[in-house]
Structures are given as structure tokens and as C-alpha cells.
C-alpha positions in Angstrom: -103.6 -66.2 -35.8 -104.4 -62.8 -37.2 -100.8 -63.1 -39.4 -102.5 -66.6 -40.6 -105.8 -64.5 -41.7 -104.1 -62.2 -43.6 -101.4 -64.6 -45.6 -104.9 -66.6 -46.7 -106.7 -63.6 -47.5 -104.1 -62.3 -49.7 -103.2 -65.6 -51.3 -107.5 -65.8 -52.0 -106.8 -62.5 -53.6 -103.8 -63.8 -55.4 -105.6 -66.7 -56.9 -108.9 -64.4 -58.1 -106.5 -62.0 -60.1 -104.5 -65.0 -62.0 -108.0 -66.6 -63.2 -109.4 -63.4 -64.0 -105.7 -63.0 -66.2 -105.8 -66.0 -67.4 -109.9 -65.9 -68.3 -109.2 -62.4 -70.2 -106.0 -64.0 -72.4 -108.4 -67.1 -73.3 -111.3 -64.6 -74.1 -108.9 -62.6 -76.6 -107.2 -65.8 -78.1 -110.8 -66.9 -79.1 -111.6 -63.2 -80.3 -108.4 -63.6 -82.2 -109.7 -66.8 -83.8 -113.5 -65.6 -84.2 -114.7 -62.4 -85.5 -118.2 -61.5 -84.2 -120.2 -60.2 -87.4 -124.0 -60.1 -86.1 -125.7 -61.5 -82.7 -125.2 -64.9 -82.8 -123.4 -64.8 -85.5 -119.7 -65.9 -85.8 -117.2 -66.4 -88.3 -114.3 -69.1 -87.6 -111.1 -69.2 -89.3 -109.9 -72.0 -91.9 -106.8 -73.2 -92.6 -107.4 -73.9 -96.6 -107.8 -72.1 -99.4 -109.9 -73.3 -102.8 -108.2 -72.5 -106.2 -109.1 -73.4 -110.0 -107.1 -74.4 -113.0 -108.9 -74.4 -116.6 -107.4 -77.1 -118.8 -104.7 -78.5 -117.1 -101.6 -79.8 -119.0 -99.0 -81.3 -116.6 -97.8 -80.6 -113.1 -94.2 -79.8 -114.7 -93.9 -75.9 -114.7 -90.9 -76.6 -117.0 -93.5 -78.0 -119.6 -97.1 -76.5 -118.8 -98.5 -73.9 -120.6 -101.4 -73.2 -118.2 -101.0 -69.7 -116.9 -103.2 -70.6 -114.1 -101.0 -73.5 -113.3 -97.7 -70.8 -113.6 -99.2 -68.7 -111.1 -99.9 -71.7 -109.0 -96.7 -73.5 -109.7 -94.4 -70.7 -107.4 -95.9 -71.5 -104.6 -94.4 -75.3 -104.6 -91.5 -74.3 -106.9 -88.5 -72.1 -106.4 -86.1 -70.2 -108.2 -82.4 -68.8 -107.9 -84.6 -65.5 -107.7 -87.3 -63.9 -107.3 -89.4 -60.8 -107.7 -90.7 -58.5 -104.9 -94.2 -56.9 -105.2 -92.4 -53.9 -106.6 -90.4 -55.7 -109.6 -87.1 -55.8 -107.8 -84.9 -59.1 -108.0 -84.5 -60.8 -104.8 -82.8 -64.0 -103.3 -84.5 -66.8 -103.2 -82.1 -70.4 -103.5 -79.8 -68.6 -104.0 -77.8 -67.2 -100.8 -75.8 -64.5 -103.4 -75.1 -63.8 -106.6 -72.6 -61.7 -108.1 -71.1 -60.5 -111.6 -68.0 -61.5 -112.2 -67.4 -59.4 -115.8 -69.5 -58.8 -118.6 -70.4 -62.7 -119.7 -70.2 -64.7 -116.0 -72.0 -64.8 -112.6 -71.3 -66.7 -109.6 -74.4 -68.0 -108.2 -73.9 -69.3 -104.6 -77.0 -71.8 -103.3 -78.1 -71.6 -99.7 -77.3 -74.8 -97.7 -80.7 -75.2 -95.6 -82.8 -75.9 -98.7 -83.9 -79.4 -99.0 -86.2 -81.2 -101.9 -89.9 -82.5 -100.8 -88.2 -85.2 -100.6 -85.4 -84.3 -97.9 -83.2 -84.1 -100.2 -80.4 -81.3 -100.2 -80.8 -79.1 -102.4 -77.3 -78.8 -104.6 -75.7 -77.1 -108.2 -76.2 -80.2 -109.9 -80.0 -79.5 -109.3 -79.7 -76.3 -110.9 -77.6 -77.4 -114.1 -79.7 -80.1 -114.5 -82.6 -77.5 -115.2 -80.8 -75.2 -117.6 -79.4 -77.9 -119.5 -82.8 -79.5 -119.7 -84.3 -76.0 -120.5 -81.5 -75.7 -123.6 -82.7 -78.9 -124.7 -83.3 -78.5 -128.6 -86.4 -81.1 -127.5 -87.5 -79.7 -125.1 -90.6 -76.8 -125.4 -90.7 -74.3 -122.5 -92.2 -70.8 -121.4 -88.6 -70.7 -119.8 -86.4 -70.9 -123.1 -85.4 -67.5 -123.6 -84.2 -67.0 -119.9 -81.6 -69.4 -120.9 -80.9 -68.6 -124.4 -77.6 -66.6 -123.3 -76.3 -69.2 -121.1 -73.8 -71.3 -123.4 -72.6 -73.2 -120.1 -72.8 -73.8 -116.7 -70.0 -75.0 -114.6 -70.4 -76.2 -111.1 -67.4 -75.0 -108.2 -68.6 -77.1 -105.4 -72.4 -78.2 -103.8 -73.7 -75.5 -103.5 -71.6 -72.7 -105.9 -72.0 -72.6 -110.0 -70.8 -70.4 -112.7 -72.7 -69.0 -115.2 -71.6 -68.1 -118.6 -73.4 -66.0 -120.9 -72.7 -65.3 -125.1 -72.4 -61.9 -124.2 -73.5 -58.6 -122.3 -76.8 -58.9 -121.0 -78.2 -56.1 -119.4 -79.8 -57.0 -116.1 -79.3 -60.4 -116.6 -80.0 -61.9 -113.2 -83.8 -61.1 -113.4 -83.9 -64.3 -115.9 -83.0 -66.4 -113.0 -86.9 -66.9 -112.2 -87.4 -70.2 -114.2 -88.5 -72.9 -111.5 -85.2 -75.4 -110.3 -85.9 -79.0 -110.4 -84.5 -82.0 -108.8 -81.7 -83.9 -110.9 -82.2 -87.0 -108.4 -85.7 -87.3 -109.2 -85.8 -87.2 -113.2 -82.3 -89.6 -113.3 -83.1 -92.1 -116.0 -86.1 -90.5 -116.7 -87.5 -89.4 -119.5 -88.3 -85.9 -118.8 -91.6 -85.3 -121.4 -93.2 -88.9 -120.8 -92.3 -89.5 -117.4 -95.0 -90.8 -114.8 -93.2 -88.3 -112.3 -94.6 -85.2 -113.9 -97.7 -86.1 -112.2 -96.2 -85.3 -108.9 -92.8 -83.4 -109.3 -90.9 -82.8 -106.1 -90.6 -78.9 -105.5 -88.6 -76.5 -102.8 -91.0 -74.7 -102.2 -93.8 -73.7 -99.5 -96.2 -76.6 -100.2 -96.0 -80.3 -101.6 -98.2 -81.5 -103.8 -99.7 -84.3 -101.9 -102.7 -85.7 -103.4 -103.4 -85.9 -107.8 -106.6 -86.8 -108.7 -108.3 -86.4 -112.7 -110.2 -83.4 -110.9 -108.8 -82.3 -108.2 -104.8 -81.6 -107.0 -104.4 -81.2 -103.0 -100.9 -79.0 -102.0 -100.1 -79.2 -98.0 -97.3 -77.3 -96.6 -96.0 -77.8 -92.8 -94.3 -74.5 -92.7 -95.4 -71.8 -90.5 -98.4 -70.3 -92.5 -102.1 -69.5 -91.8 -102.8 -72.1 -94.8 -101.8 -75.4 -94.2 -104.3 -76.7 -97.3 -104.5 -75.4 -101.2 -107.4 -77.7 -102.8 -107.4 -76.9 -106.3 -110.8 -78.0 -108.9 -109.5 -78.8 -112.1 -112.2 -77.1 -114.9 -112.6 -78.0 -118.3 -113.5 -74.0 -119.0 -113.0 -71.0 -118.3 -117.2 -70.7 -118.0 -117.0 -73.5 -115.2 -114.2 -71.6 -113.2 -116.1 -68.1 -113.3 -118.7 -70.1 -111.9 -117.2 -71.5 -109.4 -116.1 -68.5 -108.4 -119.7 -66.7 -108.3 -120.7 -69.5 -106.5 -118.3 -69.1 -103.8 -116.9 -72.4 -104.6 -113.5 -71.1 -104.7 -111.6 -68.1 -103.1 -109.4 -66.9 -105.6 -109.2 -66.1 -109.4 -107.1 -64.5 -111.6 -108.3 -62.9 -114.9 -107.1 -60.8 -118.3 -110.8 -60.7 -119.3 -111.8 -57.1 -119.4 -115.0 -58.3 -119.5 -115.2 -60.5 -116.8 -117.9 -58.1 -115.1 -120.5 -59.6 -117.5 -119.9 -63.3 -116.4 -119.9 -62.8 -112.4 -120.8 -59.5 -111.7 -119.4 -57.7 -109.2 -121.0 -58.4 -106.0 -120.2 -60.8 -103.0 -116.2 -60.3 -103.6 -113.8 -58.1 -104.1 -110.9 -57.4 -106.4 -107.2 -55.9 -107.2 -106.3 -54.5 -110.6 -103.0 -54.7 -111.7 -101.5 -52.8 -114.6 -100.6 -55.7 -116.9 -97.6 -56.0 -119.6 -99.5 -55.5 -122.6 -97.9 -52.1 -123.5 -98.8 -49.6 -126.4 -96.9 -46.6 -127.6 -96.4 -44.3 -130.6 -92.8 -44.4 -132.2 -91.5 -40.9 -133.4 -88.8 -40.6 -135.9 -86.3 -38.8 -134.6 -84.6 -38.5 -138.2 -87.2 -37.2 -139.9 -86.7 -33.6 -140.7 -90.3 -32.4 -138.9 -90.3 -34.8 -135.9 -86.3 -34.0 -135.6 -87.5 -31.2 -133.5 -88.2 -32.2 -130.2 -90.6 -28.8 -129.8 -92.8 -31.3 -132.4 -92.8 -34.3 -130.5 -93.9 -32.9 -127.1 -96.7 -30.9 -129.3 -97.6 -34.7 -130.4 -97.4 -35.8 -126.5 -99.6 -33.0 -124.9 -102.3 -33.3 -126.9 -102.9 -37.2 -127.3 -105.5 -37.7 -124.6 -104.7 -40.8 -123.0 -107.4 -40.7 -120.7 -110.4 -40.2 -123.2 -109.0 -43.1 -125.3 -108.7 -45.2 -121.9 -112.2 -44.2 -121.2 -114.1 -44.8 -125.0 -112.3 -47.5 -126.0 -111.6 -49.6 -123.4 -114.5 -48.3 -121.1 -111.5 -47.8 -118.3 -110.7 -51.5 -118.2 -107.1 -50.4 -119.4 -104.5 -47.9 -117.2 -102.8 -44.9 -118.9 -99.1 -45.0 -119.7 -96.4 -41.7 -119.3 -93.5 -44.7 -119.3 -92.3 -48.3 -120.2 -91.7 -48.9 -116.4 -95.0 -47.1 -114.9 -96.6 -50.1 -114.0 -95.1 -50.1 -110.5 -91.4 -51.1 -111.2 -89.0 -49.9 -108.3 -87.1 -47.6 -110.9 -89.6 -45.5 -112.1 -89.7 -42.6 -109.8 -92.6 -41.9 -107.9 -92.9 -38.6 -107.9 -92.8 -38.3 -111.9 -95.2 -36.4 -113.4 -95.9 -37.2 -117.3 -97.2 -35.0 -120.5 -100.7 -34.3 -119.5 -103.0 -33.4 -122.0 -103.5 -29.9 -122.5 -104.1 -28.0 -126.3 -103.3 -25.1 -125.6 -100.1 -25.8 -124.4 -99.2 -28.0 -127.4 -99.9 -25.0 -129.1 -97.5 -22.7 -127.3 -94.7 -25.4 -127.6 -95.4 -25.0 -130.9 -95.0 -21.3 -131.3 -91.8 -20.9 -128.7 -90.1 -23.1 -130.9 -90.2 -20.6 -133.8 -93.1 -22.2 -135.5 -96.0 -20.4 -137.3 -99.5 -21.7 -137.9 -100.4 -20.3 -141.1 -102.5 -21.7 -144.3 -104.0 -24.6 -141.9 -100.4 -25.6 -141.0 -98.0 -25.2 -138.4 -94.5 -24.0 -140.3 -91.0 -22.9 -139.9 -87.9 -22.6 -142.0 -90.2 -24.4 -145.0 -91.2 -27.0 -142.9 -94.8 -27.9 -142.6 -96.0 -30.3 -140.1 -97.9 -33.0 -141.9 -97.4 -36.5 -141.3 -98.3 -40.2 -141.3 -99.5 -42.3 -138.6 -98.9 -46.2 -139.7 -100.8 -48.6 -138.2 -101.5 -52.4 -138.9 -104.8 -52.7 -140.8 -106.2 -56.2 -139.1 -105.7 -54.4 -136.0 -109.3 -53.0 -135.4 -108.4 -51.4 -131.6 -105.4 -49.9 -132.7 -107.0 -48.5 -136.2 -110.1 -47.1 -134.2 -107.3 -45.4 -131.7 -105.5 -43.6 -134.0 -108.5 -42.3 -135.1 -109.4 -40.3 -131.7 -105.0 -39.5 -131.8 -105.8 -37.9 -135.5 -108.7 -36.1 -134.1 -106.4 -34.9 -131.0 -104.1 -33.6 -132.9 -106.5 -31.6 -135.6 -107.5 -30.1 -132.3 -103.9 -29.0 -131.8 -103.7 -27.8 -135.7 -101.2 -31.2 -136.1 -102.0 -32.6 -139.6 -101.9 -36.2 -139.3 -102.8 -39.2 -142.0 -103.5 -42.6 -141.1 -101.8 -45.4 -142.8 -103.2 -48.7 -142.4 -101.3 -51.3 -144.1 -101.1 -54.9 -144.1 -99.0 -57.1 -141.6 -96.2 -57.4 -144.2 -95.9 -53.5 -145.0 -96.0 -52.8 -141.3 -93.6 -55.7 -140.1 -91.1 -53.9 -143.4 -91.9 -50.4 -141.9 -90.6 -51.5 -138.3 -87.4 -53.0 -139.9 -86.5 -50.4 -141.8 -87.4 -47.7 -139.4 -88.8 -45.8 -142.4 -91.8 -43.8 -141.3 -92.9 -40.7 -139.2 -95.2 -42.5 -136.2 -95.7 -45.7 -135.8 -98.3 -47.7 -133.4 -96.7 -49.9 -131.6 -96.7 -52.5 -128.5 -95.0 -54.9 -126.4 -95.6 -57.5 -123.8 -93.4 -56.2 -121.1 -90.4 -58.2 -119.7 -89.7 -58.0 -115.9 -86.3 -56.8 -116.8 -85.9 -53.6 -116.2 -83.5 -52.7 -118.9 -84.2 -49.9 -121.4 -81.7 -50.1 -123.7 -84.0 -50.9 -127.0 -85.3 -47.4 -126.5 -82.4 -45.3 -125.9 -79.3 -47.8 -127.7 -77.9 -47.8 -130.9 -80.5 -48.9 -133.7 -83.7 -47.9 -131.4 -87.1 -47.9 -132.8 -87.5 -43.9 -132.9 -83.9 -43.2 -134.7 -83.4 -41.3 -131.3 -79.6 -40.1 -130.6 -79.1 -38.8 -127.5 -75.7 -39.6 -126.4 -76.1 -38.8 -122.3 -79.4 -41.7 -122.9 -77.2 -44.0 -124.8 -74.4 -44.0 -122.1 -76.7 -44.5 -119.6 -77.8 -47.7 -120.5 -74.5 -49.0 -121.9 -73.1 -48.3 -118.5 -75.4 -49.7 -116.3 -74.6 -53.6 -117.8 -73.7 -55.2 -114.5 -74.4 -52.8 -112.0 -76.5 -53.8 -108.7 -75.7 -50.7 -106.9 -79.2 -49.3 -106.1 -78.6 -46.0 -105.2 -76.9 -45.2 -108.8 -79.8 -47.8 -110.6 -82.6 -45.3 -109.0 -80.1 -42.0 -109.8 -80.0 -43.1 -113.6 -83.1 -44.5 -114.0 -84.5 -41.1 -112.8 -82.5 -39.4 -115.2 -83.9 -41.4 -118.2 -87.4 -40.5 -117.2 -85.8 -36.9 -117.2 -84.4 -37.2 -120.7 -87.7 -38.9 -122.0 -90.0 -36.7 -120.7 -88.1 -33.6 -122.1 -87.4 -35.0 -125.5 -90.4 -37.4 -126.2 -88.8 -39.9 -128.7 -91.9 -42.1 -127.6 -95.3 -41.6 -126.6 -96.5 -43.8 -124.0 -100.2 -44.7 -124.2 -101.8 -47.2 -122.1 -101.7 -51.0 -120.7 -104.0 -53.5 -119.8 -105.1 -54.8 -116.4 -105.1 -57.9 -115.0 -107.4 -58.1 -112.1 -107.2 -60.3 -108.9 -110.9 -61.6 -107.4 -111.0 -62.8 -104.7 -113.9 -63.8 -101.6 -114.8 -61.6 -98.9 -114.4 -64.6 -96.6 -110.5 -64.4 -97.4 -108.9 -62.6 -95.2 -105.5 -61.3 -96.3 -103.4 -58.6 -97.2 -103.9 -59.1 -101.2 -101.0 -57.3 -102.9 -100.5 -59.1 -106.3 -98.4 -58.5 -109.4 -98.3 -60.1 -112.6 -95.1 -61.8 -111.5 -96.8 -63.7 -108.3 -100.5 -63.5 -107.7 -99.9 -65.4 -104.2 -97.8 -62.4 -102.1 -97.8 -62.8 -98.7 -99.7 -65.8 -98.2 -98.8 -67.3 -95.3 -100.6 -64.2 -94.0 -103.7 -65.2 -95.2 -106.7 -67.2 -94.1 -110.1 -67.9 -95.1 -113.4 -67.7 -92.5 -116.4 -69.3 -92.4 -119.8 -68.6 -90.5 
């Protein structure tokens, strides 16, 4: 009897500990699911997001040219490739890729990927798309990714070969243009079609619902979000609104003065540095600026940061190189020209110059020169003014040259000049070769450079991309052919109720975001 006592005592005992187990788990599930912010006060999670688009033109992404919409778009749209937060190419449909010589890859597809509509995914999909994209009718943000591609030849389902016109460096990062489904558009026309309204993806979410104002994306994927409702605006007024009244989650935005329409409470935000790059051009062949003493004088005592700081009021991000806006093959640990006079001065005087008669001199050289820059430019024209008085500071005599668009588009073709102000909007190719080739804006010959980038065509080793790359930070940083100045931002706004680890790039705004979820009180 006493045996009988203790088997149910210790089965009582048993019992207790599993519920109190069991009560714990349920009590840290819910706390997983609920955040306590205040007595009383709790804050659920939801499993949709709220976007915006301003002026909507179609659901194609071959044929929009919404940016708001592109950014949108990947998210229910795939390509052969893609790009990582850090700028690096990555698979995406495609399972491999590989160069087969100078003009041809092999692209091979991965055989899981299936349409919206359950369709397999095959290489007549993807020659369908850069055939369409070559189409002389056919008017696309995507053009020039295909403009080297004179054919496309398909091995089997899921294998194609692409040939190119020629050596393109780095060619495989303008395999981002969105695939579409040949099946679907059969027989269509491809402008006027009714299917544009609700184009069949491979991506993450469907489009599932198309209203005049509104466009619902669903995905049944494993994600936090299962819901994207996106408000269609009719301006870009009614989407900052929206946003400061919390009607959506997320916004996107070039504005630099976006601060003045919603403030800059009850959110928060993520700048990104933006391709809109600016530089100064040295001639290399001129007789003054052949000196490479000269040009690093020039670099140390431009003050990037004051011009940053007075004429953009910070909204813009300084520049030491084309790549410094967070591309995997610009080093790290790179340290730029900093500004500093004094030192411009000494760079000066160990390279045998003299400053005498208000100029620096040497062997009958005298270091005055001309700073061209477009006239209808006002930024640019009231930023070479503060370079001038940088350089005065530094005993650099410099003139400003403002011409029209004409003079300064003839100046830029012929090369003829001493400095030049000059920009680009950056490519997410990585290649460098306009700056260091053959023909290069700045008349700059430096054979190691030029070797460099003519032997990197077609290499995908990493190790040697980072060792080289490194090296042409070296070589630009000792022999300043270019001065790097600034770029813009972009800047990514976003509620405080989202929760998510936000780390966007002007490739994809939407990184990670089956990681993310929204709350609500």
C-alpha cells in the first residue's frame, strides 16, 4: 500500500511539473507574439505591410517607368541575378552561370522555380524577355542591359547561351532585368495587352487583387508578411501624407528636402548613399597637372566636407572613390585625401616646387589653371566657387570657366581642358575601366591601372577581384587622376510600428523582408 502511495505521489508530482512546462512555453510564445510597451498596454503583431505608388503606369516592370513601382516590382519579379546588400551579383533563377570566353555565357536555370501560375519556369521564358527587351518597339528601363546581347540560344529547359558583340566587363551584373512568362504573353500583344494589369511573376508574392486605387500582393511562402496592400496616389504630396499620417509603413525618397513635408518625428529612417556621383577630372597631359605632386596638392585641399555641409546642408555623403558607396570591392579600411593646407603645401614644395610672385613654380612652370564647368548648372557653378577659394588657401591659382552646354559637352569630347566638373549616375557594375582604359576622361596613362582592368574581363574569382580592386584604390589614391567629391542620399522612412531589420540599397529597398512584421497596439 505504502509502494501504491508513493507511485501516485510521484506521478501528482509528474503531472504539476509538465503543466507548469507547458504553462511557461505558452507564456513565452504569447510574449514572442506581444511586446508589453506600458501597463495595460500591448502591441500585437500583423502580418501586412502598407505601401504607396505615385502615378502608376502599368504593372509590367518591363514597361513602367514608376521608380516606386521598380522597387516594388522585385518583390513579385525575379531575375537571372541579383544584388546582395553590398553590391555583389548573386544567384537568383539562375542555379550557375559561367563565362565561356570573352563574348558567351552559359546561364543554367534552376528546376524548382515555377510561374504564379504553376507553371515551370524554362529558357524559353528567359529568351522570350530579352528578345522582347531588343524589340526596336519596345521602350524599357531594361534596354541597355541587353544592348550587347546579339543572340540567345537555348541548349535544353532549363540551360541558354548568351552571346555578346563583344568584351563586356563584368557583364553578368546586367542580368537583373525582371524574366517574364513566354506562356502568358503568347498571342499577346505585349504593350496593349489586358494581362499587364496582372502579370504572372516568380517571385515572393502574387499580385492578387487590382483595383483603380489600390493593388493587393499575397505571398504563401514562409514570411512574417503574408499581405502588401499598396494605395495608389495621384502625388507625391498625397504619399508624404500618408506617410505622416501613419497610413503607410514604408517610403522611399531622393527629396533632400523631404524633412520640410513630414518632419521627422513618429518614424524613423536609413540613408543610403545614392548614384548621383560628382568628381573633378584632371588632365593628366597637361604640362602642370602632368605632375602628380600637383594633383594630390588639388586633392588635399578641396574640402569635401565644408561643401557637403553649405551647400547641401549634409543631405549629400562625401566621396574619396567611384565605388565608396558600399560596393564589396572598395576596401574598407581605405583611408582617402583628407583635407589639410598645409600639407598641400608641403606636397607642393617636396616636389621641387617654389611659391614665389603669388605662384607656385618649377622648371618655368607656373601653376594656374582653369576649372570648366557647365554655366546652367547653378550647384555645380556655386561649388567650384568654395573649390577656387580652397585652393587660393593653398596658393593654387584657379579660374572658373562657365560655358554653355555645347562648349562643355565639346570640352568632354575632346578632352581639352585642365579640370573639369563632372558627374555620373552610377551603374551597379563594378567595372572601372572608363577611368583607368585607353581614352579615359583625365588623359591618365598608367600602364599597371590599364592592365588591371583589361585583365579582369571575365574573372569571378573573388579573392583576386578584392586583390586588384585594392590595388586601384592604391594607384588612385597615390596618383589622383580624379577627385572624388560627393553623392547624394537616398533615404528609406519607415514606421516605428515596423519591426524589421531595415538594410536597404538603391538596388532593393525591400532586403530581408520576410523578416519583418508590422505591430499594432
Amino acid at each position: 500500500m505504502k509502494n501504491l502511495l508513493t507511485y501516485i505521489f510521484a506521478l501528482f508530482v509528474i503531472i504539476l511539473v509538465s503543466y507548469a512546462v507547458y504553462f511557461v512555453y505558452k507564456e513565452n510564445q504569447n510574449k514572442n507574439n506581444e511586446s508589453i510597451i506600458g501597463e495595460g498596454e500591448k502591441i500585437v503583431a500583423l502580418s501586412d505591410i502598407r505601401l504607396g505608388i505615385v502615378s502608376l503606369d502599368t504593372l509590367n516592370p518591363i514597361l513602367s517607368k514608376n521608380k516606386h513601382y521598380q522597387d516594388i516590382s522585385k518583390l513579385v519579379f525575379n531575375s537571372l541575378l541579383t544584388i546582395s546588400e553590398e553590391y555583389k551579383i548573386e544567384n537568383l533563377l539562375a542555379e550557375e552561370w559561367s563565362v565561356v570566353n570573352d563574348t558567351s555565357y552559359i546561364v543554367k536555370l534552376r528546376n524548382d522555380i515555377k510561374w504564379h501560375d504553376s507553371m515551370p519556369l524554362v529558357a524559353a521564358d528567359v529568351k522570350f524577355t530579352i528578345d522582347t527587351l531588343k524589340r526596336a518597339d519596345i521602350d524599357s528601363i531594361y534596354k541597355d542591359n541587353v544592348r550587347n546581347i546579339v543572340s540567345t540560344e537555348i541548349i535544353d529547359e532549363h540551360t541558354l547561351k548568351i552571346n555578346l558583340d563583344g568584351k563586356v566587363p563584368f557583364f553578368e551584373y546586367n542580368l537583373i532585368f525582371p524574366i517574364l512568362a513566354n506562356h502568358y504573353y503568347l498571342n499577346e500583344d505585349f504593350v496593349q495587352t489586358e494581362r499587364n494589369n496582372k502579370p504572372l511573376g516568380t517571385g515572393t508574392y502574387k499580385i492578387s487583387i487590382r483595383e483603380s486605387n489600390a493593388i493587393t500582393l499575397v505571398t504563401e511562402e514562409t514570411s512574417s508578411i503574408k499581405t502588401i496592400n499598396i494605395s495608389l496616389y495621384n502625388s507625391i504630396g498625397e504619399l508624404y501624407n500618408a506617410f505622416k499620417v501613419s497610413n503607410i509603413d514604408v517610403m522611399a525618397t531622393t527629396n533632400i528636402n523631404w524633412k520640410q513635408y513630414i518632419g521627422t518625428f513618429g518614424f524613423s529612417y536609413k540613408e543610403i548613399p545614392g548614384r548621383e556621383y560628382e568628381y573633378l577630372s584632371l588632365n593628366c597631359s597637361d604640362s602642370v597637372l602632368n605632375n602628380p605632386e600637383v594633383r594630390k596638392a588639388i586633392g588635399l585641399a578641396v574640402d569635401k566636407t565644408n561643401i557637403v555641409s553649405n551647400i547641401f546642408n549634409n543631405e549629400y555623403i562625401v566621396s574619396n572613390f567611384p565605388l565608396d558607396y558600399g560596393s564589396w570591392l572598395y576596401p574598407n579600411d581605405t583611408v582617402g585625401l583628407e583635407h589639410n593646407i598645409e600639407q598641400a603645401k608641403q606636397t607642393l614644395l617636396d616636389g621641387g616646387w617654389t611659391y614665389k610672385y603669388d605662384y607656385w613654380q618649377k622648371d618655368g612652370l607656373i601653376i594656374d589653371l582653369n576649372l570648366v564647368v557647365r554655366n546652367s548648372d547653378l550647384v555645380r557653378v556655386e561649388v567650384a566657387e568654395i573649390i577656387k577659394q580652397d585652393l587660393e588657401k593653398a596658393g593654387i591659382k584657379i579660374t572658373i570657366d562657365r560655358v554653355t552646354d555645347y562648349i562643355y559637352q565639346s570640352y568632354l569630347n575632346d578632352k581639352d581642358y585642365d579640370i573639369i566638373f563632372a558627374g555620373r549616375n552610377l551603374s551597379f557594375n563594378p567595372d572601372l575601366t572608363s577611368y583607368f582604359s585607353e581614352g579615359n576622361l583625365a588623359n591618365y596613362n598608367n600602364e599597371e591601372a590599364k592592365s588591371i582592368v583589361r585583365d579582369l574581363v571575365g574573372v569571378t574569382d573573388e579573392k583576386i577581384l578584392k586583390e586588384k580592386y585594392k590595388r586601384l584604390v592604391e594607384i588612385y589614391n597615390e596618383e589622383v587622376p580624379y577627385i572624388s567629391l560627393y553623392n547624394n542620399k537616398n533615404t528609406f522612412l519607415y514606421s516605428k510600428m515596423l519591426v524589421a531589420d531595415v538594410n536597404p540599397n538603391w538596388y532593393n529597398l525591400f532586403n530581408n523582408i520576410s523578416n519583418w512584421y508590422r505591430q499594432k497596439k
